[in-house]
SEVO-254901 format. One record per residue (C-alpha): chain; x, y, z; residue in one letter; residue number from 1. Coordinates in Angstrom, 2 decimals. Example, Ala and Ser with C-alpha at 12.3 -4.5 7.8 and 13.67 -1.06 7.14 Angstrom:
<sites>
  mol       px       py       pz  type  seq
    A    12.30    -4.50     7.80     A    1
    A    13.67    -1.06     7.14     S    2
</sites>
This chain:
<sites>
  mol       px       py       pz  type  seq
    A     8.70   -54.33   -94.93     X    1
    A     7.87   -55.07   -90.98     X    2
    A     5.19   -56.51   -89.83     X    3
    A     3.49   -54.51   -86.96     X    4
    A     1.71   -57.08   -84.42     X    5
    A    -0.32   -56.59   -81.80     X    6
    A    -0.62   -59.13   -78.88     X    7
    A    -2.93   -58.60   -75.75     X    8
    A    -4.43   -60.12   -72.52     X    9
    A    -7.51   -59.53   -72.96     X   10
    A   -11.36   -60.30   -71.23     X   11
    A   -14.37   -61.67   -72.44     X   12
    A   -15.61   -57.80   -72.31     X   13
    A   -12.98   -56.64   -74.48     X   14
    A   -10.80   -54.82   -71.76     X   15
    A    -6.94   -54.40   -71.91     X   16
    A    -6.48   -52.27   -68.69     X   17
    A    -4.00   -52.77   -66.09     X   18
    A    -3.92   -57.34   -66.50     X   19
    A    -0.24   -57.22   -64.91     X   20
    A    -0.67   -55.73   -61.75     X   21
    A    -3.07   -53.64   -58.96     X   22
    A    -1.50   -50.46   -59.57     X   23
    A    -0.41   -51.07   -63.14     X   24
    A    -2.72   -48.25   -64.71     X   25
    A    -5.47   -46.97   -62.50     X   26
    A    -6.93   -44.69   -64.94     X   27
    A   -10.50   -43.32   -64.35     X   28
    A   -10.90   -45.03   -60.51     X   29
    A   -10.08   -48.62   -62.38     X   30
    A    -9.43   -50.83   -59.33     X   31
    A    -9.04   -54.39   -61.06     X   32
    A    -5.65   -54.48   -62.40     X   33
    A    -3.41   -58.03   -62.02     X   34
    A    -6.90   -59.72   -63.08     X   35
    A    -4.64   -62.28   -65.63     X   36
    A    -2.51   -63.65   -63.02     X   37
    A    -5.21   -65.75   -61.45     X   38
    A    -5.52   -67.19   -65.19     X   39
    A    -1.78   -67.60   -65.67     X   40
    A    -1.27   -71.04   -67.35     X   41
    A     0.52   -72.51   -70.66     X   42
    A    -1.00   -69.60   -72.61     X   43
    A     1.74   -67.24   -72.16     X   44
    A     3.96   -68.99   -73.89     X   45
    A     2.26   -67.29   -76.93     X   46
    A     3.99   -64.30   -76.18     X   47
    A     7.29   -65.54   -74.95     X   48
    A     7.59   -66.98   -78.80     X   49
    A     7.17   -63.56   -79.84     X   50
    A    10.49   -62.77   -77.83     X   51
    A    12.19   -65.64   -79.66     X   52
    A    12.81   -63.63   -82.37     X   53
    A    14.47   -60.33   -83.20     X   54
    A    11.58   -57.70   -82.33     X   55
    A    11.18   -53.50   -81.53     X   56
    A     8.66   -52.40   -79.00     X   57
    A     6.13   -49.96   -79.73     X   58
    A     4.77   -48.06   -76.55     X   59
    A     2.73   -45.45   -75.51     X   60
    A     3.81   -43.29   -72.55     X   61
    A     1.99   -45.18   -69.79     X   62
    A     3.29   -48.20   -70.42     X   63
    A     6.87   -47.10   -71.47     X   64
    A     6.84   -45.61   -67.87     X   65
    A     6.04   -48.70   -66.00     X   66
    A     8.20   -50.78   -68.38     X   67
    A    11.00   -48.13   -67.63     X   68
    A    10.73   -48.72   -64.00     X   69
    A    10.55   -52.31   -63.82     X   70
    A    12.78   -54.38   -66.61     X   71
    A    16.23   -52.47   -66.30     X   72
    A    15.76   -53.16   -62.47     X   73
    A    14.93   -57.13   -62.27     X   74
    A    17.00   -59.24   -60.49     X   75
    A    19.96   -60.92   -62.00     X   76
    A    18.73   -64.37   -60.67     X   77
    A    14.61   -63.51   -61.18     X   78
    A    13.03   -66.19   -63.54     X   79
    A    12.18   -62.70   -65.84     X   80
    A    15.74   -62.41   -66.11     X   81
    A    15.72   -63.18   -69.85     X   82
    A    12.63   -61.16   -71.09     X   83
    A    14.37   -58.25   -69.05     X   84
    A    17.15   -58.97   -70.88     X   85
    A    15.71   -58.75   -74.41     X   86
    A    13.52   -55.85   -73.39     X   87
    A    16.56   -53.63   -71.87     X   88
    A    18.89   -54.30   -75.22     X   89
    A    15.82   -53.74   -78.04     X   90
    A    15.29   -50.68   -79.51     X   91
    A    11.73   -48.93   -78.27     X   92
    A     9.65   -46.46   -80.21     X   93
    A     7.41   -44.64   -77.70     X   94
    A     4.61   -42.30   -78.18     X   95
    A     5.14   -39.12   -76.72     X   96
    A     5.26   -35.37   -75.88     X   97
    A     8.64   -35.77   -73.48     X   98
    A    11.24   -36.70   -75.39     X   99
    A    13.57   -35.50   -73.29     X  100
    A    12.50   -38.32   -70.63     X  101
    A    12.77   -41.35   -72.24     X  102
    A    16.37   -42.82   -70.06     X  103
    A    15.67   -46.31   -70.34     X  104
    A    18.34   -47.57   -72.95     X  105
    A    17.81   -47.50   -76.96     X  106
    A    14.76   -45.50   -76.18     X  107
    A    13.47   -43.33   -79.14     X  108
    A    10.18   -41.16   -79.39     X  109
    A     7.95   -41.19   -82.58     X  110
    A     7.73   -37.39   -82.88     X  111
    A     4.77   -35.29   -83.03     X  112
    A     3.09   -37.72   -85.35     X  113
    A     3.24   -41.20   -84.33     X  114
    A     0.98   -42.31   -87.12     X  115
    A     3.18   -41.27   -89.54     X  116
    A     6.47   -42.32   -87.74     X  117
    A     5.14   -45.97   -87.13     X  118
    A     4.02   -45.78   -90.76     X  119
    A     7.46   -45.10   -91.74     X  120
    A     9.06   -47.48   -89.64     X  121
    A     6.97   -50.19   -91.25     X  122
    A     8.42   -49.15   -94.70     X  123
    A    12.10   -49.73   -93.42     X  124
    A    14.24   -52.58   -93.30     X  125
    A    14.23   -54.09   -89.23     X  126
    A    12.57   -56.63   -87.01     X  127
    A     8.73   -56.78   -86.59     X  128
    A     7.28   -54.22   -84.25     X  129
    A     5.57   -55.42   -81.51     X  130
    A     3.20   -53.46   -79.07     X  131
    A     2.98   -54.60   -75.89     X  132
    A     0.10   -52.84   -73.68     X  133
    A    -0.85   -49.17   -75.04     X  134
    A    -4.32   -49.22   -75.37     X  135
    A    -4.67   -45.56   -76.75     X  136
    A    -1.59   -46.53   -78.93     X  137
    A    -3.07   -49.20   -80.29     X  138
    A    -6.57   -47.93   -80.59     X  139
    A    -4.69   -45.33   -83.23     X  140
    A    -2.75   -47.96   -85.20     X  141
    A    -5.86   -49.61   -85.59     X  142
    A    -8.14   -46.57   -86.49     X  143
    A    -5.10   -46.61   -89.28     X  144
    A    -5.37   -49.84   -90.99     X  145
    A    -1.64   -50.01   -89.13     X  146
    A    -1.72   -53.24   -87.84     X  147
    A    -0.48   -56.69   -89.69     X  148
    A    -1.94   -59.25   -87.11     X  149
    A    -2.98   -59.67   -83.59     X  150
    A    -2.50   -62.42   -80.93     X  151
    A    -5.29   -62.46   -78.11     X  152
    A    -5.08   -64.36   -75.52     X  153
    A    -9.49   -63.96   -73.90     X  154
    A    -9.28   -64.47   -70.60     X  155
    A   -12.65   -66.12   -69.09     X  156
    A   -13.82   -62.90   -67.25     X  157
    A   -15.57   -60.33   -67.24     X  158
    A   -14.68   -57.12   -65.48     X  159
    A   -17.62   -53.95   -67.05     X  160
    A   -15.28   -50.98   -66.50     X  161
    A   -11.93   -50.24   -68.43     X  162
    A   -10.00   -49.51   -71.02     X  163
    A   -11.10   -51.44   -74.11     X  164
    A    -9.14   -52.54   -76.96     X  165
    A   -11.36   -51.43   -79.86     X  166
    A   -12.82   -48.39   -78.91     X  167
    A   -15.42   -47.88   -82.48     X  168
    A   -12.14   -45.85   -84.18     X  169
    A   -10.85   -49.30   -85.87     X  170
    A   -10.63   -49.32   -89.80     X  171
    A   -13.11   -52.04   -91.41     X  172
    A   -10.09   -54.76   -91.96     X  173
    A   -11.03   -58.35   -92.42     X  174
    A    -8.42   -61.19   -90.25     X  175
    A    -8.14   -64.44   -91.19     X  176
    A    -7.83   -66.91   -88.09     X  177
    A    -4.59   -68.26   -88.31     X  178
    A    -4.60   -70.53   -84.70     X  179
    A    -6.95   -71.00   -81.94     X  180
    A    -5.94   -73.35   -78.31     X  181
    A    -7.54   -73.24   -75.55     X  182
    A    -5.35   -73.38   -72.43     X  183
    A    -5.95   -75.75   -69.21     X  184
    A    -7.62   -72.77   -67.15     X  185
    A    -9.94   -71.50   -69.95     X  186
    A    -7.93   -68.82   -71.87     X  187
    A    -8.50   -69.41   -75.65     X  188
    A    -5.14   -67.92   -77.72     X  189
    A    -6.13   -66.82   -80.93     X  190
    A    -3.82   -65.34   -84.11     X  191
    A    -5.10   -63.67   -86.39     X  192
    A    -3.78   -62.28   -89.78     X  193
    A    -4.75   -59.29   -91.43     X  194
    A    -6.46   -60.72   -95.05     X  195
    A    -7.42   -57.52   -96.66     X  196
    A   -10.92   -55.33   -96.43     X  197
    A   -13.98   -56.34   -95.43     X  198
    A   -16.31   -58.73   -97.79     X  199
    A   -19.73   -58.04   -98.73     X  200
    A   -22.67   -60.29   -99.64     X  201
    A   -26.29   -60.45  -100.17     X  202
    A   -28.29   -63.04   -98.62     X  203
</sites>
């Protein structure tokens, strides 16, 4: 069985939106994107050893799109050489309605019910499933007790507007906190691992 983990930028106010760049995903007026870079330090390397060993994507449409348009075009000599590299070759599974769009290589779509499809594909022998981005992806993988563990990397800001990544839909789940660093320009990297449902007590 695969393990399905989730791993996000993320700010003290719980948004996911847009960290990479300006334009990334300008949903609803959202004019903040690239708000991680500033905060770019040691705590990537979090998710660089995700990439370290054999993985599938899971996307939604958004952010298949602006993956699609940026990794198979990097520049052979580009310091993202490698993670284009392992992106471009690895299979994704994307969420969505056009099928018949998805050209970006070992590209497949989920089908009309993603739920069900990612459910599937976490019954089947393969690599762990990793989402990267895909906030309304996510959101649903959540709302389905879906997701194995997540690595959060809480950036020290606060931003008010955007797209969260628990948006009141998640199942009650309890995580047990596997690590937790703090990184030289504030970012605290947390793993957590899901431990089952959520304990009760009286006081």
């Amino acid at each position: 069985m695969r393990k399905l983990i989730v791993p996000a930028f993320v700010t003290l106010d719980g948004v996911i939106q847009s960290p990479g760049n300006p334009d990334e995903d300008t949903t609803h007026g959202f004019t903040l994107g690239g708000w991680f870079w500033p905060y770019a330090d040691e705590a990537t390397d979090a998710m660089e050893d995700l990439f370290r060993r054999p993985f599938e994507l899971l996307l939604g449409r958004r952010t298949y799109d602006v993956f699609a348009g940026f990794w198979p075009n990097v520049a052979p000599d580009s310091p993202l050489r490698g993670t284009a590299d392992l992106f471009n070759r690895t299979t994704k599974h994307v969420a969505t309605h056009r099928a018949d769009a998805l050209d970006w290589n070992h590209s497949r779509t989920l089908g009309a019910d993603a739920v069900a499809a990612v459910r599937a594909l976490k019954q089947s022998d393969g690599p762990d499933l990793l989402t990267q981005g895909s906030s309304e992806l996510v959101q649903q993988l959540l709302a389905t007790d879906l997701v194995d563990e997540l690595i959060l990397i809480v950036v020290p800001i606060l931003l008010g507007t955007g797209k969260p990544l628990f948006d009141g839909r998640a199942q009650p789940t309890a995580f047990r906190l596997v690590s937790s660093t703090t990184s030289s320009k504030g970012n605290v990297v947390t793993r957590y691992v899901r431990a089952g449902e959520v304990p009760n007590a009286s006081v």
